[in-house]
Structure formats: C-alpha cells, structure tokens
N, C-alpha and C positions, 0 to 999 in steps of 0.2 A: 504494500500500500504506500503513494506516494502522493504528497499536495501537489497542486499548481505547482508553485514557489519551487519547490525541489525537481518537476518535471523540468520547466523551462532552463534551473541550474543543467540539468545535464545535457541540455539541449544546446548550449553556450550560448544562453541571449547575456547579454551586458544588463546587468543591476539598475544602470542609470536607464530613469524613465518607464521602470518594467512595471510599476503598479496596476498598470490600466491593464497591461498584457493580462496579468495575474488574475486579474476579475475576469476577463472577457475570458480566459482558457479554463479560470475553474467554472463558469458560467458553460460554456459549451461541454464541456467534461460531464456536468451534471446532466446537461439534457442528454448527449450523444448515449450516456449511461441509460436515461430510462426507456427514450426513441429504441434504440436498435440492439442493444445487447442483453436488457432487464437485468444488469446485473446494478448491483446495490452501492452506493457511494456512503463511505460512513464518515461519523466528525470526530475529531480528534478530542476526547474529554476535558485536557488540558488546554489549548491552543483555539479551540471551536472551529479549525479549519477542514476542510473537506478532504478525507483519503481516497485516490481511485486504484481498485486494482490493478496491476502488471499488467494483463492480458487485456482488459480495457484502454489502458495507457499504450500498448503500442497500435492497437487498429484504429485510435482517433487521430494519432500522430501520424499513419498511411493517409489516411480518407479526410481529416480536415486540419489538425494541428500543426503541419510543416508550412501548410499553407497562410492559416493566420498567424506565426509566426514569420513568414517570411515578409506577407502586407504589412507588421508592425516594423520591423526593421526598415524597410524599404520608407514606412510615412516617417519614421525617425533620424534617418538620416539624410532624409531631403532627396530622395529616389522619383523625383515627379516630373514628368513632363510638361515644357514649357510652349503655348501656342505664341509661336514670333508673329508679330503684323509687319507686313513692308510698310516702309514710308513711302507715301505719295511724294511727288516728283517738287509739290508745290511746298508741303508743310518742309521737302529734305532742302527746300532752296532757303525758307525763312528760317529754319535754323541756323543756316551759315550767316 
C-alpha cells in the first residue's frame, strides 16, 4: 500500500509545486479504484491519507497516471505552445 505522495516520489516528479499533482493523482486513484478494479482504497489511521494497492498502483500509472503526470510537468515548466501573429506591413513601418 502506497499514498499519492510516495507514488509520484518514485515516479521522480520534483517536490516543488507537486501539491496540486498530489490531490489531483490521489483524486483519480480513488475513482480509477472504485470505476474499474472494485478494489478498496484504505486511510492511513495516523496521517488520514489515502493507501492504494501495488496492483492498482501500476495499471493507473499504464492507462492514466504517466499521462497526468507528464501534463503537470509539461504546465510546470512552461511546455506550451505559442500562436505568433505577423505584423502587418503598416503597424511593422510605424514601429520603426
């Protein structure tokens, strides 16, 4: 049994900014648990954080977890594409 937190650790995402990941992976964790494998997510007595089993933990990380992991990295480090406008001929003469 593994949290979020310690999943994404072995996953090697970078600590900074990872809070949001951590909700949003044990958030889909939870569902992907009750949706498609009815297996059980338990909370930790001490901590009240979410455990998910080994065997759930690697077929979320196939089917959806590399992939939201990969979109958070990608919005975190500024991975986005930019639409350029040409300048008109008129506004590139008034700037000079």
């Amino acid at each position: 049994m593994k949290s979020a937190k310690q999943i994404l650790d072995s996953e090697k995402v970078p600590s900074k900014g990872r809070r949001g990941l951590v909700l949003k992976a044990s958030h889909s964790l939870l569902d992907f648990c009750l949706q498609t494998t009815g297996a059980t997510a338990k909370r930790c007595a001490r901590t009240r954080t979410w455990l998910f089993p080994i065997e759930v933990i690697n077929q979320w990380l196939k089917l959806v977890g590399r992939t939201l992991i990969a979109d958070h990295q990608h919005a975190l480090h500024g991975q986005l594409t930019l639409d350029l406008v040409p300048m008109l001929n008129a506004k590139r003469d008034q700037a000079n």
